[in-house]
N, C-alpha and C positions, 0 to 999 in steps of 0.2 A: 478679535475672536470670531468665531465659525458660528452661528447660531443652529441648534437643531431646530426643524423643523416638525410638526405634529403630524404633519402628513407624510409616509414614506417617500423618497423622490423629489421633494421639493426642495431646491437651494434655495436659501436666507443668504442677504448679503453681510456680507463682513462686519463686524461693527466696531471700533475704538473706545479704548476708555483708558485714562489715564492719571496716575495722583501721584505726583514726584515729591522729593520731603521741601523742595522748595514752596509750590503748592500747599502744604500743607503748614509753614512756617506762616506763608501769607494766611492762612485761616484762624492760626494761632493769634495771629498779631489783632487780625479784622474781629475776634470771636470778645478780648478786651473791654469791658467800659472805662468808668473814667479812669485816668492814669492812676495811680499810686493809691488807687482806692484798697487793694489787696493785697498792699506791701504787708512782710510779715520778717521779722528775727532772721529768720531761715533763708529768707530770698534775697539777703541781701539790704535789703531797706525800698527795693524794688517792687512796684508791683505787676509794672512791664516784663519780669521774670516767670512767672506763674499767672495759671486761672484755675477758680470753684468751679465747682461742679455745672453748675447754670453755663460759666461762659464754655466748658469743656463740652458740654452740650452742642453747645453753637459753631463753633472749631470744627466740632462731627459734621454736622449739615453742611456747612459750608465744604468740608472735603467732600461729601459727596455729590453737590453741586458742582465742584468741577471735576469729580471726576469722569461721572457719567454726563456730561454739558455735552458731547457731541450726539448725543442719543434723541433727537431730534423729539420722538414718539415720548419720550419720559416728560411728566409733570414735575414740578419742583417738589410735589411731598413725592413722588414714588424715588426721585432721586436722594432723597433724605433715607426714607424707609430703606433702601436697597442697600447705601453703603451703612446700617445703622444694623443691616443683617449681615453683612460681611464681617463685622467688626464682633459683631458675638458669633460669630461661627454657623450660621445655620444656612447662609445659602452662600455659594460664590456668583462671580460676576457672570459667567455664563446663563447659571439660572434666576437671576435677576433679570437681565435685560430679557431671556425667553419670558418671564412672567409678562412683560410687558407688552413687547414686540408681536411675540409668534401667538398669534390666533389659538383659542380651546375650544378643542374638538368636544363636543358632544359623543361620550361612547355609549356605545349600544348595552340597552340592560336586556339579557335574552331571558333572565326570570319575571322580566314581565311581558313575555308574550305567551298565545295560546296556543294549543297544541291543534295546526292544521289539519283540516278534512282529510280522514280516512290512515290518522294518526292517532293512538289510542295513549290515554295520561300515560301510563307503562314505559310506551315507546318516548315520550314527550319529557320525560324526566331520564330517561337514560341519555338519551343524545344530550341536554342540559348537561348532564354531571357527568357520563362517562365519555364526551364526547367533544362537542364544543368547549369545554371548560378547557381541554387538556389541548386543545389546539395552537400552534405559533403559524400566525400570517403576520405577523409586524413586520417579516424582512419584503413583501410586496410590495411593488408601488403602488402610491395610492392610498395606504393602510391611512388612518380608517374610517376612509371617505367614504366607502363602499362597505364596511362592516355591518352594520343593518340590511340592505340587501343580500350581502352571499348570506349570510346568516337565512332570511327567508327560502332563499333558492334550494341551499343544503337542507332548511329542516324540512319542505316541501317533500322534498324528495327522498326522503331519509330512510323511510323501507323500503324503496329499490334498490339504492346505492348500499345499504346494507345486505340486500338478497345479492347483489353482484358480488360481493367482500366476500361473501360466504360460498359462494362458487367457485370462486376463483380461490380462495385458501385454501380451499381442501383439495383441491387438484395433487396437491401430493402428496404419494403414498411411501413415504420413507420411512413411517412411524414415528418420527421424532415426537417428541411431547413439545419441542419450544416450536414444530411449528403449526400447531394449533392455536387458531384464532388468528392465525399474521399470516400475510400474503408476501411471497417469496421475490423476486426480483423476477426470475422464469414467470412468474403468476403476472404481473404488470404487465409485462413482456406483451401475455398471452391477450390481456386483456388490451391492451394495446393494438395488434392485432385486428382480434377479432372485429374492435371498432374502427378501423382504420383512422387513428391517430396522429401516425408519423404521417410526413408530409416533408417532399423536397427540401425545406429551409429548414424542417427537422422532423432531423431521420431519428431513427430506432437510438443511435446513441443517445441523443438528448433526454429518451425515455428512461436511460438508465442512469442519465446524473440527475433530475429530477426524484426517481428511486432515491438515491443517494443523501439530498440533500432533505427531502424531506421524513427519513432514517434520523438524522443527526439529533440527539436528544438535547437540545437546547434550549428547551422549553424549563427547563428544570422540574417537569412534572412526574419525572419518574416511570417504573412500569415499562421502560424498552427493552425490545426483543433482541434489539443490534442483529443487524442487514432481514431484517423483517418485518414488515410494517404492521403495528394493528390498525385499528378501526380510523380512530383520530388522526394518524399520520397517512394511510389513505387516504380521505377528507383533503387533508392538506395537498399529497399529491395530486387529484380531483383538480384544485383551483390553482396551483402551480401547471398543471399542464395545461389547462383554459388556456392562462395566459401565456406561457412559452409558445405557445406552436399558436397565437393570433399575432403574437408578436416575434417572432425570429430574432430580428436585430437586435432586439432592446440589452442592451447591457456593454453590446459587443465596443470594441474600441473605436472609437470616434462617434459612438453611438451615445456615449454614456448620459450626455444631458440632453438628449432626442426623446420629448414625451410621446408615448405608447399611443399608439392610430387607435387599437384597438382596448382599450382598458377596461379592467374588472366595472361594475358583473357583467356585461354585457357579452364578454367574449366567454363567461364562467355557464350562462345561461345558453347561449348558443352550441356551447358542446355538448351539452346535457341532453339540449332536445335535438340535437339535430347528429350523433355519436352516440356518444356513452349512452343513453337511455333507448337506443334504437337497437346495437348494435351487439351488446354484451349479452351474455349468456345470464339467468337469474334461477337461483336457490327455489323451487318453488314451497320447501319445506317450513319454512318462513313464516308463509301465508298458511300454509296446511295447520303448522301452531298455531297459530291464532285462532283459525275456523276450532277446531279440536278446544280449546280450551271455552269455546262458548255456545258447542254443541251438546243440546244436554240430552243428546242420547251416551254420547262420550264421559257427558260427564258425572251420567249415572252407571257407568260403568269403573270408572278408576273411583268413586263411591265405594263399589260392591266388592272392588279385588286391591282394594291399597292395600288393605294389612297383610293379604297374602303377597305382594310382592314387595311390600317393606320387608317382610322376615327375610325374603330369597334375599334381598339389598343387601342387610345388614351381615346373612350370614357370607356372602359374597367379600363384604369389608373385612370384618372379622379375620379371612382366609386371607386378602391381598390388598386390601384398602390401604387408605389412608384416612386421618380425622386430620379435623382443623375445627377449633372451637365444640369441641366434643360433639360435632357434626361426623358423620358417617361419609366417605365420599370414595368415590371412586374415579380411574383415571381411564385414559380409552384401552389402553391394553388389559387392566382387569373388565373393563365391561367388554369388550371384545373377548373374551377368554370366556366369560360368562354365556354370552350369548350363543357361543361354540358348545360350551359344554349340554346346551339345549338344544340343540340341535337347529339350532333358527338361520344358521350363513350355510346355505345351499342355493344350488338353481335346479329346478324343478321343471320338465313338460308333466300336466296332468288332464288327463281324460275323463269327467265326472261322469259317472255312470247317470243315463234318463232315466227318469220315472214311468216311459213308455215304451212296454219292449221293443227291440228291434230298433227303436231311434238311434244314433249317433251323432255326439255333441262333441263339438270341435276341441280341441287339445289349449290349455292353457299356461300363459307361461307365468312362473313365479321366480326369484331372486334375492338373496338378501347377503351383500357383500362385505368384505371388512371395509372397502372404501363408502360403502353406503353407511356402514355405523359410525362413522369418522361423521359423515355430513349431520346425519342425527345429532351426535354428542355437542360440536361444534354450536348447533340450532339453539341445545337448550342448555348453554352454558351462560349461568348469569351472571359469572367474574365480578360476586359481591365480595373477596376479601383476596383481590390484588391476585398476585403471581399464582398462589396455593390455586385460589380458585378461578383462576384462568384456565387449569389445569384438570380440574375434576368437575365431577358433579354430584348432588346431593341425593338421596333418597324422591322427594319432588320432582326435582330435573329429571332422574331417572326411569317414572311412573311417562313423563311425556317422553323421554328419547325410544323406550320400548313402542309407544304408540307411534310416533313417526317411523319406526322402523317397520311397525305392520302395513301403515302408508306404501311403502316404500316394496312391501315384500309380495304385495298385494296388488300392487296399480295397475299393473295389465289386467287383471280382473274387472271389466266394466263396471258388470253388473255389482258391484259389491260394496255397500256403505260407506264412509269414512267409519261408521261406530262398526260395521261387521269387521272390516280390517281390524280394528283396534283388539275388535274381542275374538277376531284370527288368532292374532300372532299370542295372544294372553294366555289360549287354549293350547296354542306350540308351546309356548313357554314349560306350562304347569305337565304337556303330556296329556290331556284332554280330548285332543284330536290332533290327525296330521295335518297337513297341506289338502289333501285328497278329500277329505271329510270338509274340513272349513268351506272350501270350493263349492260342494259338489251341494252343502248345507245353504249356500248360496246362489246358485245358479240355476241349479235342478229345480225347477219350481213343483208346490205341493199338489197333489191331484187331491181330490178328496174322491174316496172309493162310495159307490154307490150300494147302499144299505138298504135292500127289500124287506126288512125287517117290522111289519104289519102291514104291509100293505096289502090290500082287501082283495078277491077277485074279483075279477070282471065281471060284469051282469052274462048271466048265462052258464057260468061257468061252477059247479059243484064245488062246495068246499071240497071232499075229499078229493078231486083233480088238482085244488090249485095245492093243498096240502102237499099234494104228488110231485107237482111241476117244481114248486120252492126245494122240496128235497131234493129232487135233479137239477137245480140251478146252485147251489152251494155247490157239487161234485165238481157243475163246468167253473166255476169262477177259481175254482185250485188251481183246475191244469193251465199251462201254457197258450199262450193265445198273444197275437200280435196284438199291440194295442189296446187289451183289455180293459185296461182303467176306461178307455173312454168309449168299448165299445155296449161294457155291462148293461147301461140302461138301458139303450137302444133296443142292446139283442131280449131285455127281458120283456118291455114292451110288445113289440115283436110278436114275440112268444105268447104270450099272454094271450093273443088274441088270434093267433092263428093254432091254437092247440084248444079246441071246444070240443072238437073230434077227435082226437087222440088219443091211446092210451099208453102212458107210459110206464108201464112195468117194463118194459124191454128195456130200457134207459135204467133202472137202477137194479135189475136183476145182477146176479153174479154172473162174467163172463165162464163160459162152458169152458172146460178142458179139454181140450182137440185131441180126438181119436186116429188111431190110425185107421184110411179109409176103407180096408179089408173089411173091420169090423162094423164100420157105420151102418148096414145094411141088417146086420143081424139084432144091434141095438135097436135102430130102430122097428122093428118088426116085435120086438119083446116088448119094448114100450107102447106102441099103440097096441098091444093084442093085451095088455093093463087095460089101457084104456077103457077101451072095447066093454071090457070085463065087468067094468063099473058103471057103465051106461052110459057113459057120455059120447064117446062113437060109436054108432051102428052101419055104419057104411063102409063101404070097402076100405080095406088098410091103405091104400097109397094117400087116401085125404088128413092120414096122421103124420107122413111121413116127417121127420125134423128139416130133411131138403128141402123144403116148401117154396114154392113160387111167388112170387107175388104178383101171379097174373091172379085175375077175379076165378072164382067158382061157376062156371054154369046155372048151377042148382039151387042157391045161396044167396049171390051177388056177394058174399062173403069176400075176401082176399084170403090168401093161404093162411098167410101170416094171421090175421086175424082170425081166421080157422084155428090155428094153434093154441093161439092163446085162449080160446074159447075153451079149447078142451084142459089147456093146464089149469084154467077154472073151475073146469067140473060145471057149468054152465050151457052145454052142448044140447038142444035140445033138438034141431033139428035134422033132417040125414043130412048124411055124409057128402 
């Protein structure tokens, strides 16, 4: 017989065993005490015909003494015990001599190890249970000398190798529901590729029976997609292409008992670091989940609006859902339908208007697409109840797949939070603001407008001037003016101090309504001969005129203008 070996690969040599009824006559005879001690009615008168129980005992041993006598490695009690289990049924001869022969492996317990740096318990218990558990390397050579090692390698690396899976599966946009969460044969391909994989002694075809073979549901663990790999069967293809493409030959004809140059983990670690983890394209949504669920500006915001967008969920389900355990759940094409009916999958340039007139602030780009909601849903699906929920997602799921899709709708927005994005698209959602608004809420930074509101005047200066000046500074701070927000204080400073001389009724007088010039001569002549009339000018009419100069008086040192106003005071005491 052929013995199996415990480690994949390795040949056991042949072993013999033999118990013919001759053999077994001679154990009968040899098993006997003294002669005719056992005779009985029945036998004859013989006791040499028959044996009790004791010598049938004996009879046994001594058959399996010879049968297993060429087994070199056998004790005489394991050769008793062996055929003493053949004879009641519980083992045959092949797994007899293996108990003996073939070496026990120590297998690897992965629920006693801990979850490595920069791996969170979450993640550390799903690769356990929906992951490694569900994994077949026994057909590898090797198996499972190196099980403890790939085991550290994979769980090392286990939120990369997951952000790459999630890259590459959602690469396709056919809508299909089965192929979400599995990676396509094209997807391998792609990510093959990308890392440059193939190699002369194996090309791209090799990539695709590899695909193949680690497809094959032979695990008996249930849960396949057929011709689409999830999680676990990539894993497997991961450390099947390690080893095919460090070894080429291995298997090939004439090959077949030529041990591996190159064997696991060693060739499983080198593609890792020096390929796949260089090479491949990675989900950064991933890691966005994570930071989001422990950022507690984030997390006092899905706080503040879950039950308002639990009710959208629900009535969302109610309308197209599905339930599974009187859970609420929804699949990508109602949440994509959902998300449409809010207006959230557009692409957007937007312009935020400055805070500072006259500025222009550069054009922003926003996006939010059906194949970006596919990458969200995929993110936070946590395929706790098999196929159904491979398939949708919860209420839960749903509060984070919205938030990643603000991620997502929002990233080109530098300047903008992870929690501003989140309470972006929350505000899309509800109708609260647009794109333009959230942006502009964000970017536009706040000026704070400068309030003269008590402020005292200046030494020297008359309250009822500065009373003056404050009312003609409210008028200038309405109108139009570049830059105002920052130029207020300055200019009222300024002012302050260069107005002790001044008098400003002109500044809040009502502007005059323009005459036609014909008549300006004659008004004016009627208005200063008023004047005149009431004392306040006494000098010749042209020192009234409305035309006034602004050169000085001769007479006065006066200026026109202040000539005028002299007399719309009735304050004129001097001549003209």
């Amino acid at each position: 017989m052929q013995l199996v070996a415990e480690v994949k690969g390795m040949v056991m040599p042949a072993v013999h065993t033999n118990l013919s009824m001759l053999d077994a006559k001679a154990a009968f005879t040899a098993a006997q005490r003294t002669p005719d001690s056992g005779a009985t009615p029945d036998s004859g008168g013989s006791a040499r015909a028959v044996v009790d129980l004791a010598e049938f005992q004996m009879a046994l041993a001594l058959c399996g003494t010879i049968k297993y006598e060429e087994v070199e490695q056998m004790s005489l009690a394991q050769r008793v015990a062996g055929v003493t289990a053949n004879f009641l049924g519980e083992k045959d001869e092949v797994a007899v001599v293996n108990e003996v022969i073939v070496t026990k492996m120590e297998r690897h317990d992965p629920f006693k190890s801990f979850p490595p740096t920069g791996l969170s318990a979450k993640q550390h218990r799903y690769f356990l249970d929906e992951v490694w558990a569900k994994m077949d390397l026994g057909h590898l050579f090797g198996f499972p000398l190196w099980e403890k090692a790939v085991f550290m390698l994979l769980h090392r690396s286990f939120p990369e190798l997951q952000s790459i899976f999630v890259t590459y599966s959602k690469r396709d946009d056919s809508g299909s529901t089965k192929a979400l969460g599995t990676m396509q044969q094209t997807e391998l391909v792609d990510l093959a590729l990308d890392c440059g994989l193939a190699t002369t002694g194996f090309p791209m075809s090799r990539v695709q029976l590899v695909f193949a073979r680690a497809d094959l549901a032979d695990d008996g663990k249930g849960g396949d997609h057929g011709m689409a790999l999830e999680l676990h069967e990539f894993l497997e293809a991961v450390v099947q292409l390690s080893f095919s493409r460090a070894n080429p030959r291995f298997g090939e004809v004439g090959h077949e008992r030529v041990a591996p140059a190159h064997p696991l983990p060693e060739c499983l670690e080198q593609m890792l670091q020096q390929k796949l983890l260089q090479g491949a394209k990675r989900s950064g949504l991933a890691a966005v989940k994570e930071e989001m669920l422990t950022d507690p500006e984030v997390l006092v915001l899905f706080k503040q609006r879950r039950q308002e967008l639990r009710r959208a969920f629900e009535a969302a389900d109610r309308a197209k859902g599905r339930r599974l355990f009187a859970r609420s759940l929804l699949d990508l094409s109602s949440l994509t339908h959902l998300l449409s009916e809010h207006g959230l999958l557009k692409e957007l340039m937007v312009r935020p208007t400055s805070a500072f007139k006259g500025a222009l602030l550069p054009e922003v780009h926003t996006n939010l697409s059906a194949l970006d909601v596919k990458g969200a849903f995929v993110t936070c699906q946590a395929a706790e109840h098999g196929e159904e929920g491979a398939l949708t997602i919860d209420a839960d799921a749903f509060l984070v797949c919205l938030a990643l899709c603000g991620h997502v709708k929002y990233e080109a927005v530098e300047q903008m939070s992870l929690a501003q994005r989140v309470a972006g698209i929350v505000a899309n959602f509800f109708g609260e603001q647009d794109e333009e608004e959230v942006i502009a809420a964000a970017v536009v930074p706040k000026v704070a407008r400068f309030d003269p509101a008590g402020l005292a005047a200046p030494s020297g200066m008359p309250p009822e001037k500065h009373a003056l000046f404050m009312r003609c500074w409210h008028r200038m701070a309405r109108g139009p003016a570049s830059n105002l927000a920052l130029a207020l204080a300055l200019a009222l400073a300024l002012a302050l101090d260069l107005t002790l001389n001044l008098t400003l009724t002109l500044a809040l007088a009502p502007t005059p309504t323009p005459t036609p010039s014909r008549t300006s001569a004659t008004s004016s002549a009627s208005r200063c001969g008023s004047e005149r009339s009431s004392g306040c000018c006494t000098g010749p009419s042209p020192s009234c005129t409305p035309s006034l100069r602004s050169t000085p008086s001769p007479w006065s040192g006066r200026s026109r203008d202040q000539t005028a106003a002299c007399c719309r005071s009735r304050r004129c005491t001097a001549p003209s």
